[in-house]
C-alpha positions in Angstrom: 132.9 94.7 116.9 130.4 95.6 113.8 129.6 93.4 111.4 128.6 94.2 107.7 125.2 92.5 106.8 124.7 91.7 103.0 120.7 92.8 102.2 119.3 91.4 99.3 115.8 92.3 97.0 113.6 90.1 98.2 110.9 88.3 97.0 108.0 90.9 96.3 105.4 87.8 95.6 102.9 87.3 93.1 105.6 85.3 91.2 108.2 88.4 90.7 111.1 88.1 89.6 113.0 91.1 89.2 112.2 95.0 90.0 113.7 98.0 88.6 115.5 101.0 91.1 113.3 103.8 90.7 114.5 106.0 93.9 117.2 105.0 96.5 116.0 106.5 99.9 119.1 106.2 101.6 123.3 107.3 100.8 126.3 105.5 101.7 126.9 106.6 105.5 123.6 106.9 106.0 122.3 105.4 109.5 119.2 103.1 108.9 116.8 101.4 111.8 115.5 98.3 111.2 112.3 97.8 108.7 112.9 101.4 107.5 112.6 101.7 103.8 115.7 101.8 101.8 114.9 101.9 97.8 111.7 102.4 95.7 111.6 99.4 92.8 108.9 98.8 89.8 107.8 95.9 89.7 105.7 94.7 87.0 102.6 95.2 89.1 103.4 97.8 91.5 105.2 100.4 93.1 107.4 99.0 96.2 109.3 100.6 99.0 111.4 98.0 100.5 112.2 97.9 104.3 115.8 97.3 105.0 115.8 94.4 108.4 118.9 95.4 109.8 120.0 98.5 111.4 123.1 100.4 111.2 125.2 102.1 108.7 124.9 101.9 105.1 128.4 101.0 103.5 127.3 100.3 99.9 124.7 100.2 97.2 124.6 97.9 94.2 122.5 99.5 91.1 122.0 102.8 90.2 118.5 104.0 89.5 116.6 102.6 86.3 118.6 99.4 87.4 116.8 96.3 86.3 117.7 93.6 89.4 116.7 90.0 89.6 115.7 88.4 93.3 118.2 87.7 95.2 120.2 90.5 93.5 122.3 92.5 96.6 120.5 95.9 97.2 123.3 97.5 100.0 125.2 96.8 102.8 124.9 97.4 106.5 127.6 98.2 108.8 125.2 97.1 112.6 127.0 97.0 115.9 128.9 99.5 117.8 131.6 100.5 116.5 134.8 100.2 118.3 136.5 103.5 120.0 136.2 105.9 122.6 133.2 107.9 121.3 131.4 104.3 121.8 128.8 103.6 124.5 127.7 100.8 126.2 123.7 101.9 125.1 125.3 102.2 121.5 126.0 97.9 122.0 123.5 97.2 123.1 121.1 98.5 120.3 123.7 97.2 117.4 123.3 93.5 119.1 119.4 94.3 118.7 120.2 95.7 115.0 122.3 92.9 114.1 119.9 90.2 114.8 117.2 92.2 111.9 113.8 92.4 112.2 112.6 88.8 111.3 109.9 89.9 109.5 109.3 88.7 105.8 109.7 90.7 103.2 106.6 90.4 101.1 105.1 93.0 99.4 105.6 96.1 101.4 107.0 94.6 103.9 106.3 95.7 107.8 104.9 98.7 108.8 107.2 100.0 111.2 107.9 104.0 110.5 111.0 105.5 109.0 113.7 106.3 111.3 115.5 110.0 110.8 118.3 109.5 108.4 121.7 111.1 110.0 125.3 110.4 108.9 128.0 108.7 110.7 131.3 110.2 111.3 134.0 109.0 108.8 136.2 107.5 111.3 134.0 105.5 112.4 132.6 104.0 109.1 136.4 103.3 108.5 136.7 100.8 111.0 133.4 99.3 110.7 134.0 98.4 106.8 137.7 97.5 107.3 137.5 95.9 110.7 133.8 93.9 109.9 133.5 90.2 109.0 130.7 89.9 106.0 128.0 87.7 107.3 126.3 85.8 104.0 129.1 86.5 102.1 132.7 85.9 101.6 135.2 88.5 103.3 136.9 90.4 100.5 140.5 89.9 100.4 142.1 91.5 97.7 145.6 91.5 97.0 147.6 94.7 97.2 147.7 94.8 92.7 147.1 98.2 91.5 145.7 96.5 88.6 142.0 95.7 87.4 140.9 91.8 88.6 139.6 89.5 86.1 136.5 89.3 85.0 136.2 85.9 86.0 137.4 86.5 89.3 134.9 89.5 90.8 134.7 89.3 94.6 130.8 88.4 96.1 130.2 90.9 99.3 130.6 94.6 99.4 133.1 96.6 97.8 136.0 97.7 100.0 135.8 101.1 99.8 134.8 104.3 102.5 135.4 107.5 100.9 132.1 109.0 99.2 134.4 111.0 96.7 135.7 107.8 95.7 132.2 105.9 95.3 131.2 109.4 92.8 134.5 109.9 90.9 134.5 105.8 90.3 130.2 106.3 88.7 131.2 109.5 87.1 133.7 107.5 85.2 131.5 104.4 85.2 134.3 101.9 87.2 132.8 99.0 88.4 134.9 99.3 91.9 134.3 95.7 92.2 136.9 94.6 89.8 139.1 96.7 91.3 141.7 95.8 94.0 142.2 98.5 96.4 146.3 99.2 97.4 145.4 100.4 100.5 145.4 98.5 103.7 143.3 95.2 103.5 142.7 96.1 100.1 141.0 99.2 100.6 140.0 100.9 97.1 141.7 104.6 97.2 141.3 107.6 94.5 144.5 106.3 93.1 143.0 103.1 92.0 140.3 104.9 91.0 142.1 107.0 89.3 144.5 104.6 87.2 141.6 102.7 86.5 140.1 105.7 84.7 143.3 106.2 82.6 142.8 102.6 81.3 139.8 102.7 80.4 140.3 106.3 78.2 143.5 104.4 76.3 141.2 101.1 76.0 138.5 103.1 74.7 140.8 105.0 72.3 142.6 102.1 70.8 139.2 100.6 70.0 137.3 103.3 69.0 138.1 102.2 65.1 137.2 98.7 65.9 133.7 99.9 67.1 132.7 102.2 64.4 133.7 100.0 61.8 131.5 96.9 63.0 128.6 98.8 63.8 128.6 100.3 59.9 129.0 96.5 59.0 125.9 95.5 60.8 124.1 98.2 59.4 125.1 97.7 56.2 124.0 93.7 56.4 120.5 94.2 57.9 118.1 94.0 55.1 115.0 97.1 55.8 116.1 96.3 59.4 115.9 98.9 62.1 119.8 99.2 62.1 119.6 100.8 59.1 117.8 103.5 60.8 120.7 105.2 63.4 118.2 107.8 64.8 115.8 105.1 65.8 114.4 105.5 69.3 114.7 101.9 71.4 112.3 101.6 74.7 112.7 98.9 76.7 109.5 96.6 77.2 109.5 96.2 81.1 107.8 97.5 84.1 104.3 98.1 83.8 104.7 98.0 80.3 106.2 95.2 79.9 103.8 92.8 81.9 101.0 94.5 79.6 102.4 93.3 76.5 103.0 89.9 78.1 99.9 89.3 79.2 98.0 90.5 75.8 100.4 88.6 73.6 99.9 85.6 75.6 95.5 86.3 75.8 96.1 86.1 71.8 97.4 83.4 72.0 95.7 80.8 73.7 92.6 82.8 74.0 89.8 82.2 70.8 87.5 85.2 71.6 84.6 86.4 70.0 82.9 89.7 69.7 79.3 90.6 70.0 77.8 94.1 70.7 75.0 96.2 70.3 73.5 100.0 71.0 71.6 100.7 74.0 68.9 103.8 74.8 70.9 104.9 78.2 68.6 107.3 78.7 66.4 106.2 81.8 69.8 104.8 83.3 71.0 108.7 83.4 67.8 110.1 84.7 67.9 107.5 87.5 71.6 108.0 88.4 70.6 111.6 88.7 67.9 111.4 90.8 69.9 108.9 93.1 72.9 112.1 93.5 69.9 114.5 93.9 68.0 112.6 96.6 68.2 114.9 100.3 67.5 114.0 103.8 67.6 110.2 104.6 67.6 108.9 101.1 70.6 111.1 100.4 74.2 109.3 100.0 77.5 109.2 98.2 77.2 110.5 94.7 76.9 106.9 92.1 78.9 107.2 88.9 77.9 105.7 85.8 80.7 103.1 85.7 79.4 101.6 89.5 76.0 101.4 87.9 77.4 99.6 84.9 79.4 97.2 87.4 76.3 96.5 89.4 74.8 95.3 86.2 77.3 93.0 85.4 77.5 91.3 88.7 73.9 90.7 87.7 74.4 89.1 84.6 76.8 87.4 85.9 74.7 85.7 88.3 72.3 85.0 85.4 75.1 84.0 83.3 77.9 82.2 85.0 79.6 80.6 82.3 81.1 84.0 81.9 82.7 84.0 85.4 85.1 81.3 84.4 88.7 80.6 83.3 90.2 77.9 81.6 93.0 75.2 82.9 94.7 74.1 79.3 96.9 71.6 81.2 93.5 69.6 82.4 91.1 70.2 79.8 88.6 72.2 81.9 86.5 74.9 82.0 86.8 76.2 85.9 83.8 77.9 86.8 84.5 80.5 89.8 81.7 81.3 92.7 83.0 84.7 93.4 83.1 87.9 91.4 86.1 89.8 91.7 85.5 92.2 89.0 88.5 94.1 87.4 88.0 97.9 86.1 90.6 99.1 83.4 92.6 102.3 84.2 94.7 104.7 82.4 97.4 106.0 84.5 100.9 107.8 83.8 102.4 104.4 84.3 100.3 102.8 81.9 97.3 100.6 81.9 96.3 99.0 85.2 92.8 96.9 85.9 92.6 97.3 89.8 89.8 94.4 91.1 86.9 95.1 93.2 86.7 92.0 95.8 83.3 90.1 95.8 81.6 92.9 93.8 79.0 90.1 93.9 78.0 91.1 97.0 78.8 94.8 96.8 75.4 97.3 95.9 76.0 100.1 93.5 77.1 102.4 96.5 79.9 100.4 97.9 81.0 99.2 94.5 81.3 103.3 93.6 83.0 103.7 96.9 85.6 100.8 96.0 86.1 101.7 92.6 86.9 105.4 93.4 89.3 104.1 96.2 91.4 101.8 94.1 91.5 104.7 91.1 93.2 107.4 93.4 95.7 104.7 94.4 96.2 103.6 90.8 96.9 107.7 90.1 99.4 108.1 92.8 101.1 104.6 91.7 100.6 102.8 95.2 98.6 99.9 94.4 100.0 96.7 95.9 100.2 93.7 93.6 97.3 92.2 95.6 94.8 94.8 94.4 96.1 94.3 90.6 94.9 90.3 90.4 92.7 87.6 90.8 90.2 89.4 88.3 87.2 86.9 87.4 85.6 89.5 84.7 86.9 93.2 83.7 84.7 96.2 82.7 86.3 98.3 80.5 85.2 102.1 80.1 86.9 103.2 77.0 84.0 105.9 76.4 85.9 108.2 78.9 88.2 108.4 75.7 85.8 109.5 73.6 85.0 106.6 71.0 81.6 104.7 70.4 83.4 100.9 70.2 86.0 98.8 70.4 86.8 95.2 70.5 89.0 94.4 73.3 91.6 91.8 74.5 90.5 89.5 77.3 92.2 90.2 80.7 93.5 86.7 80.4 93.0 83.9 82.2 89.4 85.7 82.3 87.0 84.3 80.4 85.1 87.7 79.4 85.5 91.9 79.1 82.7 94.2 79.0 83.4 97.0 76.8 81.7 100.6 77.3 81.9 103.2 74.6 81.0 107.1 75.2 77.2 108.2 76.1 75.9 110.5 73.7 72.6 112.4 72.2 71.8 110.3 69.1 68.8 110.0 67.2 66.8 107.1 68.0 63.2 105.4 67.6 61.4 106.1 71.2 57.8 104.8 71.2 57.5 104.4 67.3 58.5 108.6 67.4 61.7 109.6 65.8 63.6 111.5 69.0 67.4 112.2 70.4 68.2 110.0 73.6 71.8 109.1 75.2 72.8 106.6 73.3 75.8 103.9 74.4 77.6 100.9 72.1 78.2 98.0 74.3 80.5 94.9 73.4 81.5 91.9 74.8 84.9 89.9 74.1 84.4 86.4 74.9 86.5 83.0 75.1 85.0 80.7 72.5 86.0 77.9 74.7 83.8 78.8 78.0 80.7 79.4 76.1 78.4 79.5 72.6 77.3 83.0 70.9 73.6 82.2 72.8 75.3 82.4 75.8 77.3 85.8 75.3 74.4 87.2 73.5 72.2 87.2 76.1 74.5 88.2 78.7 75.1 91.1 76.3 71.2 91.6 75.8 71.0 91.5 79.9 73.0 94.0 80.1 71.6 96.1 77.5 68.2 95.9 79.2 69.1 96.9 82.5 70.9 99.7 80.7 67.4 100.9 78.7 65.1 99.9 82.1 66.8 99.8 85.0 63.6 99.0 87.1 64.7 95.3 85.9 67.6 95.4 88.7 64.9 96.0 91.1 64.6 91.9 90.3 68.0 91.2 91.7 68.0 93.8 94.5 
């Protein structure tokens, strides 16, 4: 005897609460084994495939893709155990007992690591009786009576939707027909293109009779909205979620509570260019991976950092204190089709230029191909923030709150500038630094920004540190 199991999104951590389908990975029929992956979902940190725990045959999915789904939310259905018949086996039991049972691992994140099975379909007669014939386990069994009319509202069934035929499933989203507020006239209240179908003409002579209705409230709400954007039917309307939408969070809210402050000033980059080249032109046992400016730059900061803690910090509002952190997890600001990401380099603190490259190079591929977990997108102490690569000089940025502090780098170039009391052109860089008001004074953040500046124009002062 099959059973239908209901699987729903689980929780993704970091505090999630809701993912958007981007790519199902699996069709109705479909034969799943446990832990393989099922559906791609945004979250608002990430990129997730999520691992189905049961194995068997997929009956149903709920959402199509660009579908916005809360926790808890059912994802599909999943027909495990053998079905009954003569085409059965006893080694076909066996493994749906083992299916049925689910994986027991927690679905966190990207869940387990188990490889994806081959996807094959089932044979229609048997998906017939293991939909009709299956008790739902989580969820009440769906017992529709044998109306050929549209259920309530009020009164949708929980569970999956009774309904086999994969004509059906595409005529009733062709149409859009929520098949769940249908009741099926076939036996046990199985949906048929007939239901479909009547449900279809309905819909055309509701849609009809209120067409009028419609067009004459939406020119009333245009009419009534005062230099609104109703006035404006050609309008374009993008929804603020995803990656987008937790980066407008999480600046409004650093507006908010933050009171940051900006100090910056120029810097002669010069020596810091002629050292990074001789470090990438260095052969035989000096040689090594080539350093980027922006590792040099982080190295710098983890030593002002050390000279400056105050900056390594975040505030708790609800107890009134200033939390100084010992570790430096420092976040790096990255453009990517997506949006803006700030992966976080773990204990840059005690990471040397190399290894901070090496990390930084390894988290910006990932952030390019969209597969950063959440883990690798928080628990920033202090973000450095490259905006040079864009081309500008400056820029005041918004604190990566609950940081306390940003580094801003603007673009290196030939300017002229006094070098030993002689008038010459050297590599010239703006740096800034956004600070929170509460953590520190301007003395503070000045001379973490003059640190930093100094390294910049000598860096034989690192040597200090090393």
């Amino acid at each position: 005897m099959a059973q239908v199991l209901e699987f729903k999104l689980p929780d993704l951590g970091e505090g999630l609460t809701e993912a958007e389908i981007v790519r199902w990975l699996v069709e109705v029929g479909d034969v799943v084994a446990i832990d393989q992956p099922v559906v791609e979902v945004e979250t608002a940190k990430a990129m997730v495939e999520v691992p189905c725990p049961y194995g068997g045959v997929v009956t149903a999915r709920f959402g199509e893709e660009g579908t916005e789904l809360p926790v808890g939310a059912p994802l599909l259905t999943v027909a495990v155990g053998a079905p009954e018949g003569p085409s059965g086996s006893d080694k076909d039991s066996g493994s749906g007992k083992e299916s049925s049972a689910g994986s027991g691992n927690v679905l966190v994140g990207y869940g387990t690591g188990a490889p994806a099975a081959r996807r094959r379909r089932i044979r229609p007669d048997r998906l017939d009786r293991a939909v009709t014939d299956a008790p739902v386990s989580g969820a009440p069994v769906v017992e529709a009576p044998v109306v050929k009319v549209l259920v309530a509202e009020s009164s949708v069934p929980e569970g999956p939707v009774p309904v086999v035929s994969p004509l059906v499933r595409r005529l009733a989203r062709q149409h859009d027909i929520d098949l769940r507020r249908l009741a099926g006239s076939g036996p046990d209240g199985l949906i048929l293109r007939a239901d479909v179908d009547r449900a279809i003409r309905t819909a055309q002579e509701t849609a009809t009779a209120g067409a009028a209705q419609v067009q004459a409230q939406a020119a009333a709400a245009v009419a009534a909205a005062p230099n609104g954007v109703a006035a404006v039917p050609d309008a374009e309307r993008i929804p603020l979620r995803g990656v987008r939408g937790a980066v407008a969070d999480k600046l409004a809210r650093s507006r908010t509570e933050i009171p940051d402050a900006t100090c910056w000033v120029d810097a002669d980059a010069t020596e810091l260019m002629a050292v990074r080249a001789a470090m990438n032109a260095a052969t035989g046992p000096s040689a090594g991976p080539k350093v980027s400016v922006l590792a040099l730059l982080a190295r710098i900061c983890t030593a002002a950092l050390a000279r400056f803690p105050e900056l390594n910090s975040t505030v708790d509002t609800e107890a009134r204190e200033i939390v100084r952190l010992s570790g430096v997890h420092l976040g790096f600001a990255a453009q990517t089709e997506r949006g803006l990401v700030v992966p976080v380099v773990r204990d840059a603190h005690t990471r040397n230029a190399e290894s901070i490259g090496a990390e930084i190079a390894r988290l910006t591929e990932l952030a390019r191909t969209g597969k950063l977990s959440p883990a690798q997108l928080t628990g920033g102490t202090f973000t450095l923030n490259n905006y040079g690569v864009f081309g500008v000089d400056g820029s005041t940025p918004i604190i990566n709150h609950p940081e306390a502090a940003m580094l801003g780098v603007g673009r290196i170039m030939p300017k002229p500038w006094v070098h030993q009391g002689e008038l010459a052109v050297r590599q010239v860089v703006q740096l800034s630094l956004t600070f929170d008001h509460r953590v520190c004074d301007g003395g503070t953040a000045g001379g973490f920004l003059r640190y930093v500046a100094d390294c910049v124009e000598q860096p034989a002062v690192l040597l200090r540190t090393l």
